[in-house]
C-alpha positions in Angstrom: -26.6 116.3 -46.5 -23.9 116.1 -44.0 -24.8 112.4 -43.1 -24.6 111.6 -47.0 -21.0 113.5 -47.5 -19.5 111.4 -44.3 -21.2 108.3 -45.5 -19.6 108.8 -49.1 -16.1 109.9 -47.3 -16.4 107.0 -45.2 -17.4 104.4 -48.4 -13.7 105.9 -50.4 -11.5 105.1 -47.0 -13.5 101.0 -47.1 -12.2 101.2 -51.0 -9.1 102.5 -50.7 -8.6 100.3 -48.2 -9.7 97.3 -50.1 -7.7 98.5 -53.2 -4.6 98.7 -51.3 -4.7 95.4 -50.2 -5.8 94.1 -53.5 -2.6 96.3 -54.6 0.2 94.3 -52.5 -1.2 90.9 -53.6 -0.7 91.9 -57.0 3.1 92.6 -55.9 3.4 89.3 -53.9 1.7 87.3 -56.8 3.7 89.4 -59.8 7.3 88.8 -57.4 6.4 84.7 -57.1 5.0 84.6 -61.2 8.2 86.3 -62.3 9.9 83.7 -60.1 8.6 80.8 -61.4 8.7 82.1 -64.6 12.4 82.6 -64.8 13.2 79.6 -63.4 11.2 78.2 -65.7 13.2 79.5 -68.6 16.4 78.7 -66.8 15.7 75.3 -67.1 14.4 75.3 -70.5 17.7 76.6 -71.5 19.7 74.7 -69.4 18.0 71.3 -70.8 19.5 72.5 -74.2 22.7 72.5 -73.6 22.2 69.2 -71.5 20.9 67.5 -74.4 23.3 69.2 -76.8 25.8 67.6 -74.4 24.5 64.3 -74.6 24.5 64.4 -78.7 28.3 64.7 -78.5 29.4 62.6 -75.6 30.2 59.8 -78.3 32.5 61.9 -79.9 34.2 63.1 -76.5 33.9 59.4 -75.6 35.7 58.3 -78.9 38.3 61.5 -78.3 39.6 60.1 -74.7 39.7 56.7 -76.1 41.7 57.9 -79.3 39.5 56.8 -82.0 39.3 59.9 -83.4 41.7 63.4 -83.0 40.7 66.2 -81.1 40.2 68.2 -85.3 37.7 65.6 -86.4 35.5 65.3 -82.5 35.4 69.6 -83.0 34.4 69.4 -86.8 31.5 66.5 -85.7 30.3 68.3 -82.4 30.1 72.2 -84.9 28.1 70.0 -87.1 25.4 69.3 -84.3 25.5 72.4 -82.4 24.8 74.2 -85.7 21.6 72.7 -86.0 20.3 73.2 -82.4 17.8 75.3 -81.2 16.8 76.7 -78.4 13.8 78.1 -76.4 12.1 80.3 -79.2 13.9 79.8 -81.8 17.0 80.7 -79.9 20.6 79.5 -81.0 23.9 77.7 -79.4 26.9 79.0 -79.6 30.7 78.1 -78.8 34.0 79.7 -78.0 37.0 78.3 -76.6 39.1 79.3 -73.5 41.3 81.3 -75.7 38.0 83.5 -75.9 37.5 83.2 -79.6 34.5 82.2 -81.1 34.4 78.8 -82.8 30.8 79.2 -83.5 28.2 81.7 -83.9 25.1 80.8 -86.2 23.3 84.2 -86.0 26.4 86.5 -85.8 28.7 84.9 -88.7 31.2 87.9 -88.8 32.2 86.9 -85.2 33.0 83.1 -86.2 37.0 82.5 -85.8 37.6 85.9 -84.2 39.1 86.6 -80.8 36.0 88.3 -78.8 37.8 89.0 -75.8 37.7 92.6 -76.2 33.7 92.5 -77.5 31.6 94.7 -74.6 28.0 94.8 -74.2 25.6 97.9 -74.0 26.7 98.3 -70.7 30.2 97.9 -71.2 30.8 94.0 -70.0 33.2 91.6 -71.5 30.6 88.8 -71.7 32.7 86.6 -73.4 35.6 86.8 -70.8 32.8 86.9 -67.9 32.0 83.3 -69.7 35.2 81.9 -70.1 36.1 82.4 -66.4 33.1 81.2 -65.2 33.2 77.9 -67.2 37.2 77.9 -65.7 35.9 78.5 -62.2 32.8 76.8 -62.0 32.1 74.4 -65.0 29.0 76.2 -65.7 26.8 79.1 -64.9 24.3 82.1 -65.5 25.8 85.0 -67.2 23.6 88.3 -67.8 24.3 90.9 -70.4 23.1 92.9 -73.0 23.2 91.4 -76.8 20.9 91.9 -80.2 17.4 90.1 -81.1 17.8 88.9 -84.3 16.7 91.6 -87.0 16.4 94.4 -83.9 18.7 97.1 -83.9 18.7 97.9 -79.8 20.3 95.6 -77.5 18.1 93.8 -75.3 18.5 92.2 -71.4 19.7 88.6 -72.3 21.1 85.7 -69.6 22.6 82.6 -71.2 24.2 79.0 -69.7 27.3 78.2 -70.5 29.3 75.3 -69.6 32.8 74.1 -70.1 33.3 71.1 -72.6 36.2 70.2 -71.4 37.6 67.2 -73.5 37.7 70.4 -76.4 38.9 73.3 -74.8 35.1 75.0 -75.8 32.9 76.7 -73.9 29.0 76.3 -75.3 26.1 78.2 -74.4 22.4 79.2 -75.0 19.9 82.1 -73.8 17.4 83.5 -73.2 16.1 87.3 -73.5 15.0 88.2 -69.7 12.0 90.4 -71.4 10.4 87.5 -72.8 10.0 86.6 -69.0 8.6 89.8 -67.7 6.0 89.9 -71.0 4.8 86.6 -70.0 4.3 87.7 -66.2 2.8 91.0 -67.8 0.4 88.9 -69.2 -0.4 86.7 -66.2 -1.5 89.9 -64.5 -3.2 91.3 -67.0 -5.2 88.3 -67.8 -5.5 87.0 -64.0 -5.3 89.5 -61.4 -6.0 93.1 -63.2 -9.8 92.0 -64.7 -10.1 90.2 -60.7 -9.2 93.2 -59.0 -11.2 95.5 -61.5 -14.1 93.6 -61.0 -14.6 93.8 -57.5 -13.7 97.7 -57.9 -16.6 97.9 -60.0 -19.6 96.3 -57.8 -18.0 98.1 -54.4 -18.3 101.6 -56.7 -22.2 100.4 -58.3 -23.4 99.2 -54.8 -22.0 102.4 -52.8 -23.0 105.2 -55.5 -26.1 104.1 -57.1 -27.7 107.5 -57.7 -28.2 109.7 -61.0 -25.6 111.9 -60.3 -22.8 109.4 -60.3 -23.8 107.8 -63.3 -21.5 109.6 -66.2 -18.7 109.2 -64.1 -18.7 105.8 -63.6 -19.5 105.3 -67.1 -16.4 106.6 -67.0 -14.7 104.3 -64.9 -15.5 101.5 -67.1 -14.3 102.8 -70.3 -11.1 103.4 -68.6 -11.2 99.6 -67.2 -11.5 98.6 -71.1 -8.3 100.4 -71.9 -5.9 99.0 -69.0 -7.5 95.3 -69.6 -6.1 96.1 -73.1 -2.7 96.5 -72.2 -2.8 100.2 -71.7 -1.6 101.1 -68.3 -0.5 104.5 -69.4 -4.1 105.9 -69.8 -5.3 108.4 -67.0 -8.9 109.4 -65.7 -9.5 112.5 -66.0 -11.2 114.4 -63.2 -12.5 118.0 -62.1 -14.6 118.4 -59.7 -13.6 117.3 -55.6 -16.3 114.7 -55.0 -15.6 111.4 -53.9 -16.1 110.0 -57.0 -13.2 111.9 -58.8 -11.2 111.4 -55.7 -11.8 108.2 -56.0 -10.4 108.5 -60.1 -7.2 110.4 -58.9 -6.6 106.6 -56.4 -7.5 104.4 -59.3 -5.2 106.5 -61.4 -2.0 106.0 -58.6 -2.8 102.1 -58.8 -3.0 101.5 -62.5 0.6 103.6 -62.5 1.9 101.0 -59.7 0.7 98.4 -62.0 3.1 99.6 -64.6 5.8 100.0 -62.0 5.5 96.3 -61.0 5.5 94.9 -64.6 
């Protein structure tokens, strides 16, 4: 009996130390997907405004030539911008170095207002932040907090701006930075979590193959079910002190770090 109870403590340390190294992949893979992912966006964004920028370089062109005034070029590059889109359905906006806004297709009210004094959740000017970034640098990231479309709470947003010199405007698009870390959530749920799960399952089948484990890791594999499905709030629940339900309580730490990482 003694034998059996230091094989079985002996099979939980080879687990846990398989699962903990299963654990820190899923951090280095989950840091390099979010990585990639972002960039990815950044770039979508950021090829936008580049093209946007390229649908009014005849009017620019025209502008420092003096075919046209500097009233008609604004009036034909609003026209354009208004019907842009951007990553998902996302919008371009404009405002000039005076920090009012010359165009806002979702938020009308703001259109022809000064914004200087307009603060995010937390409190930022963005719209300064974005005038003296376009001033400094010609273009650049800015992060802050701003409203989905029909959602009432603010959500983490970053948008590129750039300096349109020719007009005194400064246009931009964004992206909402949860978008990215739903599409890394998925990427682990869908690549590494059923991976890692798997493996968990034929170490527990091939080290407790006996009757009296059986309901329990029945057990185990409902709960696998529920975090492939998204839910990494469920628990295993446990009573007894056998390796088994030691084994629950560990499985029960990782799925939290899971959530932590997401």
């Amino acid at each position: 009996m003694i034998s059996i109870m230091k094989k079985f403590s002996l099979s939980i340390f080879v687990i846990i130390a398989i699962i903990s190294i299963a654990t820190i992949q899923t951090v280095i893979v989950s840091n390099v997907s979010y990585e990639m992912t972002n960039k990815s966006y950044e770039n979508k964004v950021k090829d936008v405004i580049r093209s946007t920028l390229a649908q009014i370089e005849s009017y620019t062109q025209d502008l420092n030539q003096g075919k046209i005034t500097i009233e008609q070029a604004r009036e034909s590059v609003k026209k354009i911008i208004t019907n842009t889109k951007s990553l998902g359905g996302e919008y371009v906006f404009m405002i000039d170095t005076d920090v009012n806004m010359v165009l806002h297709p979702i938020s009308t009210n703001l259109n022809g207002q000064n914004v200087a004094n307009t603060k995010d959740a937390q409190g930022k000017n963005l719209f300064i932040e974005m005038v003296d970034l376009a001033k400094k640098k010609n273009s650049g990231f800015v992060n802050y907090y701003w409203k989905k479309p029909n959602e009432i709470e603010p959500s983490p947003k970053k948008s590129y701006i750039q300096l349109i010199p020719e007009l005194n405007w400064v246009i931009g698009s964004g992206i909402y930075t949860d978008e990215v870390n739903k599409v890394v959530f998925n990427t682990i749920l869908t690549e590494l979590v059923p991976t890692f799960f798997l493996s968990l399952i034929v170490i527990v089948f091939t080290i407790f193959k006996t009757k009296s484990t059986k309901k329990e890791l029945e057990k185990i594999g409902v709960f696998i079910q529920e975090v492939l499905k998204g839910d990494l709030k469920s628990k295993l629940e446990y009573n007894s002190d056998n390796d088994i339900n030691k084994l629950c309580e560990y499985i029960n730490q990782i799925v939290s770090s899971f959530g932590l990482i997401i």
